[in-house]
C-alpha positions, 0 to 999 in steps of 0.5 A: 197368510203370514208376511214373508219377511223375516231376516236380511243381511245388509252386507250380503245384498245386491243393490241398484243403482237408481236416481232417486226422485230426481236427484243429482247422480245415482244412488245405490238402493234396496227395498228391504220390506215392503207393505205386504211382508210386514204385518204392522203399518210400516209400508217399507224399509229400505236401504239406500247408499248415497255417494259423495256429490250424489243426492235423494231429490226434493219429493214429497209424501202424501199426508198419511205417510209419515218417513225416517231417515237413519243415517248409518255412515256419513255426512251430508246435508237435509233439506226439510220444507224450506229448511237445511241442516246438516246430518251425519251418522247416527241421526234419526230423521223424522219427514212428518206427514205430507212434509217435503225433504231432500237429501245431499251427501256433500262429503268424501264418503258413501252416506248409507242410511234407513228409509223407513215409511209408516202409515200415519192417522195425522194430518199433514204438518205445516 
């Protein structure tokens, strides 16, 4: 059977308000694509719409599930294994295997990104 996604319109979705992995407030998310409507090793492709003074918390990933951050609008903060710094649109972030991140919108501004998770044949980094 062939994966049932094929479009979306991101401005035409509704989202849920959830906390995400603990993080300060609630976050506006959608999982866009999961795992069993994409034929490639992609397990899912979100969107997610961090609010000012709101946060994704600390979480890690097992080490054959490699993430990216798209940040779409807005500003904030990254914390990735013991280092912080700053992103804002326009930044592609890499979470490499087994890697622990966070992420903190610090701005006046909704901070609206893509979360996307692949599967990965690396080992996890240090």
């Amino acid at each position: 059977m062939k994966p049932a996604f094929d479009r979306v319109n991101i401005h035409e979705l509704s989202l849920e308000r959830v906390v995400a992995h603990g993080g300060a407030g609630t976050i506006l998310f959608r999982r866009l694509a999961g795992a069993g409507e994409l034929a490639g090793a992609c397990n899912f492709i979100d969107l997610a719409i961090v609010p000012p003074g709101c946060s994704i918390g600390r979480h890690r990933h097992a080490p054959d599930e490699e993430e990216f951050y798209l940040v779409l609008a807005g500003s904030g903060w990254m914390w990735r294994d013991g280092r912080e710094h700053r992103v804002s649109a326009g930044d592609l972030i890499r979470n490499p295997p087994g890697g622990a991140h966070g992420l903190n919108n610090d701005g006046e501004h909704d901070l609206r990104l893509f979360v996307f998770e692949v599967k990965s044949t690396a080992t996890a980094e240090s």
